[in-house]
N, C-alpha and C positions, 0 to 999 in steps of 0.2 A: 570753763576751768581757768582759761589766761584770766578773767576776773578774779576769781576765787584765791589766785596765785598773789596777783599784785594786791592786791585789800591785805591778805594773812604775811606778807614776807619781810615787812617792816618790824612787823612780832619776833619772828623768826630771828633774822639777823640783830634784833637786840637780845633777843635767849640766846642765842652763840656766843652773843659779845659778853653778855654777864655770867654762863654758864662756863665758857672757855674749856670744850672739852678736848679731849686727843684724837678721839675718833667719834665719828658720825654714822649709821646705818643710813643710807640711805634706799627708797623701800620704791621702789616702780620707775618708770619712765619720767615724771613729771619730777618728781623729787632729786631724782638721777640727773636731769637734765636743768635743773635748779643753778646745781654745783658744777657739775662739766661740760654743758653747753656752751659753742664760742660764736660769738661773733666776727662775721667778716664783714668789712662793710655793712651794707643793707640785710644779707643774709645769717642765719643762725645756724651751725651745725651743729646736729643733733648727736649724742652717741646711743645705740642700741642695747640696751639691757642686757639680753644675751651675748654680745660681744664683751662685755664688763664687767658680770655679777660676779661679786665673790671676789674680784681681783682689789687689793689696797690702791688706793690713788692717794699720795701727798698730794695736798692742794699747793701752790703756788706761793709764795711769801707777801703777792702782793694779789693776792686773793680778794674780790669784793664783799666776800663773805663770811670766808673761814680761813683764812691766813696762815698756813703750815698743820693744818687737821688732817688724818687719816682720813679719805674714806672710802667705806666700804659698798658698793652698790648692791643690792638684793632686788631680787623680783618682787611686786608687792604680794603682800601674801592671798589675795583672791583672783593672783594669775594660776595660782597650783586649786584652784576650783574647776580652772576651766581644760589644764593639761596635768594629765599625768606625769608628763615628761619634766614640765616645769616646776610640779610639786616635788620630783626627786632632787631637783637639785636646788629648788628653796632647803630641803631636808639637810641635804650635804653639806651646803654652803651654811647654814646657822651649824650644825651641829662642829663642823672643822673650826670656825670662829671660833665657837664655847670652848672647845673642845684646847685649843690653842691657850685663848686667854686664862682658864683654869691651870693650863700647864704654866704660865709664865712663858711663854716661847714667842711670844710676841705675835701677832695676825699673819704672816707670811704662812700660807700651807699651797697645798694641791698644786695647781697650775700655775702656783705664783713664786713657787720656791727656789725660781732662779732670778727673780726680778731684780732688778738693784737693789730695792729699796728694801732687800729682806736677806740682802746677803749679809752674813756674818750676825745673823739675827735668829740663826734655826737651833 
């Protein structure tokens, strides 16, 4: 996959740069950890899906990739094949998005409704 990653991300990083979106879905581990993984030193910290999905991240202003983007992290959708549990809340988590972005109310819902980045946004 780290192959598959560095070959397709030069792609990637020019479709952001000519697409210049607001927000980004990002959809499993590897994609998730594309955008919010840090490096320390020699080390890379990872963050866990379940820890994150569904919640907004502003990216950074000095972003290597997406420079002040929303995003949003999702389970990829062939993790809700293998759990029920995680298929409910892929359910939740796209339907509260749509559900938002149709209202006009901006991505701030559920567990994230007190974050900063969604106060005065509800």
């Amino acid at each position: 996959k780290a192959k598959e990653i560095e070959a397709c991300q030069q792609y990637l990083i020019d479709e952001i740069k000519s697409v210049q979106p607001k927000i980004i879905i990002a959809m499993g581990d590897k994609a998730i950890n594309w955008f919010l993984a840090v490096k320390v030193g020699r080390k890379t910290i990872k963050v866990k899906t379940s820890l994150v999905h569904g919640r907004p991240h502003v990216l950074a202003a000095d972003h290597p990739y997406a420079p002040g983007v929303t995003l949003v992290p999702w389970y990829h959708p062939a993790a809700g094949f293998r759990s029920p549990r995680v298929l409910k809340e892929i359910t939740v988590d796209a339907r509260d998005f749509y559900t938002r972005l149709e209202q006009g109310t901006g991505i701030c819902y559920g567990r994230e409704a007190n974050h900063f980045f969604c106060q005065g946004r509800r």
